[in-house]
N, C-alpha and C positions, 0 to 999 in steps of 0.2 A: 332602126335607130331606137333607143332606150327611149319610151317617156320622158319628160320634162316635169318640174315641179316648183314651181313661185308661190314661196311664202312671203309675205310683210308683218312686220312689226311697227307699231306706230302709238302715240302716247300722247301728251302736250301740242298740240298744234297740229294733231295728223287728220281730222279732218280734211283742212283744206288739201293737206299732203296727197290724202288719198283720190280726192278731186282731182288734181292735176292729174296724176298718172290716170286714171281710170276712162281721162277723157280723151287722153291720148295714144291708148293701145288701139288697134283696131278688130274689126268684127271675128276678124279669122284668126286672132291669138291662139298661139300651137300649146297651148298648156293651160293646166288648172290655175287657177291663183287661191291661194287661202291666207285670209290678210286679220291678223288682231289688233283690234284698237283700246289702250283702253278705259276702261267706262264705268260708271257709278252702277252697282246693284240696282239701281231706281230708273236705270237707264229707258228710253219708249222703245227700242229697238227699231230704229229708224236708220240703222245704217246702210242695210243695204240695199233702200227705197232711194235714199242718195246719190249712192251707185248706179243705181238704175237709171236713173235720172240724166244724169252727166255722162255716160257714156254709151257704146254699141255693145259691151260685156251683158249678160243675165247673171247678178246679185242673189246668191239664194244663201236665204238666213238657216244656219244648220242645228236642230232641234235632236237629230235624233243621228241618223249617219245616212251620206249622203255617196252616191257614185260621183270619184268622179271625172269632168268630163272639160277639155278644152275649152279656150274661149267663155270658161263660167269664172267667178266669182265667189268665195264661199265666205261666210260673216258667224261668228256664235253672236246668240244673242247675249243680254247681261248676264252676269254671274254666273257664267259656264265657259268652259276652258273648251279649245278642238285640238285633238290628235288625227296624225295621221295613221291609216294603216294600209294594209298594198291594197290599191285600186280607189280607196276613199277617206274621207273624211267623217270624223265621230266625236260627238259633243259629251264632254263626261265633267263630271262634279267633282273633280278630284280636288285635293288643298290647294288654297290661294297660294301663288308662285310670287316675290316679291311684293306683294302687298296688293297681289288684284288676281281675277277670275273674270276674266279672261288674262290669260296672260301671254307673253312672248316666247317665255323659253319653250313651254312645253309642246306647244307648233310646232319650233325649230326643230328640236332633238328628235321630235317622233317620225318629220322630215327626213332630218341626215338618215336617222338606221334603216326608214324604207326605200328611199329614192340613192342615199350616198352619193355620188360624182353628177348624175343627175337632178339634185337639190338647188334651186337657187333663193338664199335668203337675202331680203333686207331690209333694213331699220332706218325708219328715217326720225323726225325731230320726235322729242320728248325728253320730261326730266329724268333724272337719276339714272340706271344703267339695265332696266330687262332687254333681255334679247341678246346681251354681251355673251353669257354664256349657250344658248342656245347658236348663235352664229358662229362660235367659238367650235362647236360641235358638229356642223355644216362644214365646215372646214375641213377639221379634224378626219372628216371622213368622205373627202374628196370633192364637197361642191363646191358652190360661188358664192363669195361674198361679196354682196356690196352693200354701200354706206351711201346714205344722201350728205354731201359734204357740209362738216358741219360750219362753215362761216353759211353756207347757203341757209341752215335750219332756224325754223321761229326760236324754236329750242332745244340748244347744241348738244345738252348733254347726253343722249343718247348716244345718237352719232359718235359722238367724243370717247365713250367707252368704249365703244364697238370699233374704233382705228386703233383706239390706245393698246386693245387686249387680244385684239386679234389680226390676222396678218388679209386685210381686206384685198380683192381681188379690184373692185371700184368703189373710190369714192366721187361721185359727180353732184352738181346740182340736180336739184327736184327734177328742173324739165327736162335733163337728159336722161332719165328714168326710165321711161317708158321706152325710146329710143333702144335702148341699152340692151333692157330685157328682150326684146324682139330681137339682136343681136344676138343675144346670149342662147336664147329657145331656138333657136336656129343653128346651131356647133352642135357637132357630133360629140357624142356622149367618151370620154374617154373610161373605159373602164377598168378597173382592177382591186382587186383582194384588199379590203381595209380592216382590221381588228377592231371591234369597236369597245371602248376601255372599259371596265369592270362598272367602275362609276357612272359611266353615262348610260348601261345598261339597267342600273338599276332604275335611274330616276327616270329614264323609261318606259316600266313598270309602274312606276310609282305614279305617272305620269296617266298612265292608262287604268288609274283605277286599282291596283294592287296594293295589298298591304305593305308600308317601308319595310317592316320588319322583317316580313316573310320575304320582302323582295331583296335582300341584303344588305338594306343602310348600314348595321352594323358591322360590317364587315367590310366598307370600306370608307367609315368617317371615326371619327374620335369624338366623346361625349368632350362638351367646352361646359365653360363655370355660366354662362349665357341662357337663360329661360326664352321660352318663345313668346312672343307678345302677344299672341293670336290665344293658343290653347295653355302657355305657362309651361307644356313637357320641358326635359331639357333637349338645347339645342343641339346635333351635333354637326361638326365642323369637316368640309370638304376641303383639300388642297387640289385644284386645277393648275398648274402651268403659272404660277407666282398669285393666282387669284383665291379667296378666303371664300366658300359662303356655307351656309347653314342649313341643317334643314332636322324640323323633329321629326320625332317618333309615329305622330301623326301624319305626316307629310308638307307640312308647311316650310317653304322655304325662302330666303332671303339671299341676297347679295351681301358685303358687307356695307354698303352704298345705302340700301333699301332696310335695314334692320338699324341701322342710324337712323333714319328717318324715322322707323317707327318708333324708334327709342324717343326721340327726342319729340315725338305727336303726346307719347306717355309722362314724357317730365313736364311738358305744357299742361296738358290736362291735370298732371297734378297740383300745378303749382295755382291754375283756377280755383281748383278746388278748395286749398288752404288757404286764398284768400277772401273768399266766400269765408270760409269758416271764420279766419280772423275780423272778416268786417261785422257777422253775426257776434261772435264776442264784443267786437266793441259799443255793437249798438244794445244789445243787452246793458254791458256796464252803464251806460250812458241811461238808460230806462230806472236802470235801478235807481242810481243817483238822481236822478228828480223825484223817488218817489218818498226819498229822505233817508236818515243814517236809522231811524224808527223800525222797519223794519226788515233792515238786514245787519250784518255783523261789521259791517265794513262802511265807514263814515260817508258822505258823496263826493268829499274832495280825494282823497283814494281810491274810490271805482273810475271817477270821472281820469285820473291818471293811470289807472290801466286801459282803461276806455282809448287813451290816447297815442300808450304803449304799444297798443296792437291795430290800429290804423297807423300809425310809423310801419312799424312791419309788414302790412299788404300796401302798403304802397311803395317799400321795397320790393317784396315780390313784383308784384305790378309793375318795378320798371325794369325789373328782370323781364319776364315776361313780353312787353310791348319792345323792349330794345334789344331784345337777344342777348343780354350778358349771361356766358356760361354757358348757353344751350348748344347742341350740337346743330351744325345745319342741316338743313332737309332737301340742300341742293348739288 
């Protein structure tokens, strides 16, 4: 019987997530697990001390590339992405996927192409949507999907993408998780011939550290009017199965879910920033006018009304800002 292979994806609230299951597999788990969570750049790397903690699995943090081997666990530490390749796991610095490094998708996919029908991914709670197309790609080429159901998740919207966009095999609560997969690692492997699409081959590559350029982005996305928010290139635009996402020249890529959000983290920030700057204007204006109409051109009952002009205005911004009028959501 073919190898087995258990990937997770996990975001917003998956700590605990990954607690529950990790304490309810048991010692003789017939497959590797390779699980991202994810995590601030500044991260201690304490997630797979965690693991270790809460269950009979061995947790090993993968720095460099690892064999591997049933019944183990495999963790990236911060700000490193893991792919898979046949027989193991390997931790590479390739561009942030969705707005993080470590990220969901590029597990999945390098999953599907080596394990295909033998692949089992799933995604449980977090915000916005990685892993959608990564499990979307699992699928695509013969594994299991499943979903932690999202009325069961802290936070749905993972989950919620990953039913919406792709044709899930399970979705259950968190505790029937671990149950499941043990179910699942235990069915014989059905096999057969899967073409794996142009585009998923590239990001791939892309995925493992290869130039996008060299590895074909251009040859199967479209340059869009859209800059990237990470490096500025332009972005260019992929069509999946009714889903939009982006990825530059660099290799940084987005959802359209996740490139909203970073849009709208840059209209925030900007809008700080102009009103910092307005409130500096006005307290200058206000400086000058005490120090009389003497020496400057402009009397102090006319600085003192621009002074007052441009505190109106950041505190319009400002309620832009604090009440979200106009801004895009981030959820």
């Amino acid at each position: 019987m073919r190898d087995r292979i258990v990937v997770i994806g996990a975001s917003a609230g998956g700590l605990e997530a990954l607690r529950v299951i990790a304490a309810a597999l048991p010692a003789d788990f017939p497959a590797p697990i390779v699980l991202v969570m994810h995590m601030s750049p500044e991260s201690p790397g304490i997630l797979h001390e965690i693991i270790n903690r809460v269950g009979p699995l061995r947790a090993i943090e993968v720095h460099r590339s690892e064999r591997l081997k049933p019944g183990h666990i495999y963790v990236p530490p911060a700000n490193v992405h893991v792919v898979i390749e046949p027989g193991r796991v390997r931790a590479t610095r390739g561009p942030k996927e969705n707005r993080f490094r470590p990220a969901i998708d590029p597990l999945f996919r390098t999953a599907a192409q080596v394990y295909g029908p033998a692949a089992i991914g799933v995604i449980v709670t977090g915000n916005l949507d990685d892993g959608t197309a990564g499990l979307w790609a699992i699928k695509k080429l013969g594994g299991t999907a499943v979903v932690q159901d999202p009325r069961d998740a802290m936070f749905p919207s993972m989950p919620q993408s990953a039913v919406r966009h792709v044709q899930v095999d399970h979705s259950v609560p968190l505790s029937e998780i671990a149950p499941l997969l043990m179910r699942l690692t235990a069915a014989p492997v059905h096999e057969h011939a899967i073409d794996i699409p142009e585009h998923m081959q590239v990001e791939i590559k892309i995925a493992r550290e290869e130039d996008p350029l060299k590895a074909g982005l251009r040859e199967v996305a479209e340059p869009s009017s859209i800059a990237c928010p990470e490096c500025h290139g332009v972005l260019m635009q992929l069509k999946e199965e009714g889903r939009i996402r982006f990825r530059c020249h660099t290799g940084h890529a987005y959802s359209a879910k996740s490139l909203l959000a970073e849009i709208s983290e840059g209209i925030e920030d900007a809008l700080w920033i102009a009103i910092r700057s307005l409130h500096e204007g006005s307290l200058l204006m206000r400086q000058m006018a005490a120090h009389g109409a003497a020496a400057h051109a402009e009397p102090p009952d006319a600085l003192s009304e621009r002074a007052d002009a441009l505190q109106r205005q950041a505190d319009t911004l400002r309620a832009m800002v604090t009440d979200g009028v106009g801004l895009p959501t981030k959820t």
